[in-house]
C-alpha positions, -999 to +999 in steps of 0.1 A: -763-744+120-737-771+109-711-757+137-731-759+169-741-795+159-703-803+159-697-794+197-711-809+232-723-782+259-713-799+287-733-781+321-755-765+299-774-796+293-784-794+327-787-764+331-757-756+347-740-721+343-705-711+364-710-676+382-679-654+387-672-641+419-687-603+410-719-622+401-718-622+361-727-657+349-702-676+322-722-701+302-694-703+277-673-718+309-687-756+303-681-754+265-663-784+252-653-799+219-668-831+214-636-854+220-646-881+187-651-849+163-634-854+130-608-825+122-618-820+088-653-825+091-651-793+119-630-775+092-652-784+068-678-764+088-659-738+097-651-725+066-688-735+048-695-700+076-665-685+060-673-686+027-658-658+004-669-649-031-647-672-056-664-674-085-633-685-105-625-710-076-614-740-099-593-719-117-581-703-087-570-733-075-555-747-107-532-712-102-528-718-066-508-757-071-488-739-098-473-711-072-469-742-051-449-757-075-430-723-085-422-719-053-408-750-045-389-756-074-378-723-085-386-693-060-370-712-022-339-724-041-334-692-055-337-675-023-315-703-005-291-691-029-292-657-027-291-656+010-259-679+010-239-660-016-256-627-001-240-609+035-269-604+054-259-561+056-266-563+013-298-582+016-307-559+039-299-528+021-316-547-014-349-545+009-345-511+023-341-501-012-371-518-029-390-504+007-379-467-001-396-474-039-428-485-027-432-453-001-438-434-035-473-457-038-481-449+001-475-411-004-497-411-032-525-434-019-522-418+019-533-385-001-559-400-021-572-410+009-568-379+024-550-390+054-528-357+062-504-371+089-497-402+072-488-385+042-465-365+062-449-389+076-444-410+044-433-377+025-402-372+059-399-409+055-389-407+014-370-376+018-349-385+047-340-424+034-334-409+000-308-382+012-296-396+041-297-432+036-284-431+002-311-436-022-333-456+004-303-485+012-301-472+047-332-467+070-328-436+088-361-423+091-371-455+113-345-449+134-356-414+138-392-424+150-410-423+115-430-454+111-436-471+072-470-472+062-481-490+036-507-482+014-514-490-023-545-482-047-563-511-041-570-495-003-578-469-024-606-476-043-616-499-009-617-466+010-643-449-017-668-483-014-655-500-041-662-539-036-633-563-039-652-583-066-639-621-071-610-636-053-583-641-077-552-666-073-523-646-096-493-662-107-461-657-089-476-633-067-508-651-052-539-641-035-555-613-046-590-603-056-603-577-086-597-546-073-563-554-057-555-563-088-566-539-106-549-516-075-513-530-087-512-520-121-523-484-111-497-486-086-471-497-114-483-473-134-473-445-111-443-459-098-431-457-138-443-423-141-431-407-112-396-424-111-381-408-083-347-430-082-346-438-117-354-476-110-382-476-141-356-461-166-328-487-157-353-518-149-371-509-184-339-529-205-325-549-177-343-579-164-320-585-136-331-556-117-368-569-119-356-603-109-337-591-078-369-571-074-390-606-072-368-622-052-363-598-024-398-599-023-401-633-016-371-635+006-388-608+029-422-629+025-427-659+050-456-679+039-444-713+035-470-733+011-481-762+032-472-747+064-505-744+078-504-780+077-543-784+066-563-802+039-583-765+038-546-746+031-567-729+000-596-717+020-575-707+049-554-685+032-585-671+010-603-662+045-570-649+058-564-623+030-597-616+024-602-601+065-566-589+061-576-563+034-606-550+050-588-545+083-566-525+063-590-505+041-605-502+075-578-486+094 
C-alpha cells in the first residue's frame, strides 16, 4: 500500500494506544502525517486508490482544458454580464422557470423508478408552480413545503444495474460518463415530446432562448475551474462526480 507508507504512526511504534475513559481503545489517536511529506506525492497516492474507469482519459482531458478555456473566456464574462444588466428578481424568476421545465424529467424518471411519493410530490410541485406561479417564474410549491427532487434518466438506467461505462469530459457541459450521457438525450427527447410550456416549440427556431437556457445554467452552477487549487483538479473532480452519481442512484 502506497498510502500507509506515506504517514508516521507516532505511539503505535511503541506500542502505545490512548484508552477512553469508558475503556474503548483509540489507536487512530497517535496518527500523524509525516511533517516532510510532499503534497503531490500524497495526492498522487490518494488518487492511484481512487482510480475511476477513464479509458478515453487523454481525450478527456484534452476536453476538460477546452471548458476551462470556454469558461474563462466566454461562459464567466457572459454571466458577469448578465447578472449586471439583470435585477436579481428576473434572474431569479429565468431559474425558477428553467427549474419548473426540468420537474417534467423528475416526474417521469421518479415513476420509472417507481418511487410513488416522490412522484407525487413532483406532479403537486409542476402543477402548483405552473398555475400559481405563472408558468414556473414563481416558486410556490417550495414555499408550501413541497421539496424539488431531481432526477433524470441516467439515475434511471443506474437504478435497473446499468453500469456507468467510461467517464466522459463533454463540451460545454463537463463531467459526465456513458450512461449519463446517454441519460441526457433521453431526457431531451422527452422534454421535446411532452412540451408542457411550449419551450420546445418556441426554442426550436430561436436560439436565444437556448442561450439564456445555457447561461442560467451556469450562472446557478458554482464550480470555479481552478478552484480546488490542485495539480490533481482533473482527478478530483472525476472522483467527485463519479461518488456523487452513485449516492444519488443510491438514494
Amino acid at each position: 500500500m502506497v498510502l500507509p507508507a506515506l504517514l508516521l504512526v507516532g505511539g503505535l511504534a511503541h506500542g502505545q494506544t490512548h484508552t477512553d475513559p469508558d475503556g474503548f481503545t483509540n489507536p487512530m489517536s497517535t496518527l500523524e502525517f509525516n511533517p516532510g511529506l510532499d503534497q503531490r506525492e500524497f495526492e498522487r497516492a490518494t488518487f492511484q486508490a481512487l482510480d475511476i474507469h477513464d479509458p478515453w482519459e487523454s481525450l478527456n482531458r484534452r476536453m476538460y482544458y477546452f471548458n476551462y478555456r470556454l469558461d474563462q473566456w466566454v461562459m464567466l464574462p457572459a454571466v458577469r454580464g448578465y447578472r449586471r444588466v439583470t435585477p436579481r428578481v428576473v434572474r431569479t424568476g429565468v431559474s425558477n422557470f428553467f427549474s419548473n421545465l426540468g420537474e417534467v424529467s423528475t416526474l417521469f424518471n421518479s415513476l420509472a423508478q417507481l418511487k410513488g411519493e416522490r412522484a407525487m410530490q413532483t406532479t403537486a410541485r409542476l402543477l402548483f408552480n405552473t398555475i400559481i406561479g405563472v408558468g414556473g417564474v414563481w416558486d410556490p410549491a417550495t414555499r408550501m413545503g413541497l421539496p424539488r427532487h431531481s432526477e433524470d434518466f441516467g439515475q434511471t438506467l443506474g437504478f435497473y444495474g446499468v453500469p456507468s461505462g467510461p467517464y466522459l469530459i463533454l463540451p460545454a457541459l463537463g463531467p459526465s460518463n456513458l450512461r449519463d450521457t446517454t441519460g441526457k438525450l433521453a431526457d431531451f427527447g422527452v422534454e421535446r415530446q411532452i412540451d408542457t410550456l411550449g419551450y420546445a416549440e418556441a426554442s426550436g427556431g430561436e436560439l436565444g432562448l437556448t442561450a439564456l437556457r445555457l447561461l442560467d445554467t451556469r450562472h446557478t452552477t458554482n464550480l470555479r475551474y481552478g478552484q480546488l487549487n490542485s495539480p490533481f483538479e482533473y482527478e478530483k473532480v472525476r472522483y467527485v462526480y463519479t461518488r456523487a452519481r452513485e449516492l444519488q442512484i443510491e438514494e
